[in-house]
N, C-alpha and C positions, 0 to 999 in steps of 0.2 A: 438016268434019263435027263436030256436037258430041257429048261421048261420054258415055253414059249408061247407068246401073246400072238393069240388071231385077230387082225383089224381085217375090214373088209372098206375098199369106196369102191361103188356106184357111180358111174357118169351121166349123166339125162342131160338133155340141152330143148327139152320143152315141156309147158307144164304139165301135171298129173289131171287126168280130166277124172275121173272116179274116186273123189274125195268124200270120207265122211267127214262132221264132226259132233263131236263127242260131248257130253253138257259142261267141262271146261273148257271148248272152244279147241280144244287140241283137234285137228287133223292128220286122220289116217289115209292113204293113199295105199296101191301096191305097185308093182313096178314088174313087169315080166324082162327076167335075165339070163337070156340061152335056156328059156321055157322051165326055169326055178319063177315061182314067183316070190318076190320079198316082201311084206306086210311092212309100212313104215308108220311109226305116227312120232309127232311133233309138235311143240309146243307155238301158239300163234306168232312167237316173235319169232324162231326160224320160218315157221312156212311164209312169213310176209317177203322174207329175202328173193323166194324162189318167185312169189307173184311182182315185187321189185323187177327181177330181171327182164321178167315175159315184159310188162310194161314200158321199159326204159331202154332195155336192147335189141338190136333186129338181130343180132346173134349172141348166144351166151352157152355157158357149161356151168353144171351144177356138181360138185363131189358132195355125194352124202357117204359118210363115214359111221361107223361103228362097227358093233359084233356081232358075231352068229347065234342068233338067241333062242329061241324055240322051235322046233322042228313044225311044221304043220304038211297036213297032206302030199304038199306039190311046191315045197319051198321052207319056207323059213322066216320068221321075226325075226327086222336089224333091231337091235338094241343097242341103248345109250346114241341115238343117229345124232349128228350133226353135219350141218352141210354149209359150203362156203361154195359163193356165185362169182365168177369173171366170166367177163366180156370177152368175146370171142372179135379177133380182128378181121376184116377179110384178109387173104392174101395178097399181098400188092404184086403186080404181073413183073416176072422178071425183064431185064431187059435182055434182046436177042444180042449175041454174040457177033462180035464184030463191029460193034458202034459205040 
């Protein structure tokens, strides 16, 4: 059998409103995806990234990455998450044909 690694990313493009945190400041969120819900938590210096964006951009995308980690009722623990934010462009209107 040949052996292979599961990564899993997440896209979100606004923040997590049902955040705990935890007494080292870590924050857990979940996240409903095609009604799996994923349990995430994160250390304060990623989750600042994600509240960086909500603040700084009127459009942006979040990939949080990692593994498929413990099974829970109606989803799943990502583990090992990490997530990187861009800026979302608007699209510039093409121009009509002919001119």
């Amino acid at each position: 059998m040949t052996i292979g690694k599961l990564e899993l990313i997440i896209k979100i493009n606004e923040l997590p409103t049902n955040v705990e945190t935890n007494k080292d400041n870590w924050k857990t969120f979940q996240l409903d995806c095609d009604d799996r819900i994923v349990s995430v938590t994160v250390k304060p210096k990623i989750w600042k990234k994600l509240e960086d964006a909500a603040a700084n951009y009127p459009m942006w995308v979040a990939a949080i990455g990692g593994k498929m980690g413990e099974s829970t009722s109606n989803g799943f623990v990502l583990s090992d998450p990490n997530i990187q934010v861009f800026e979302k462009k608007p699209n510039e209107p093409k121009p009509e044909a002919g001119q």
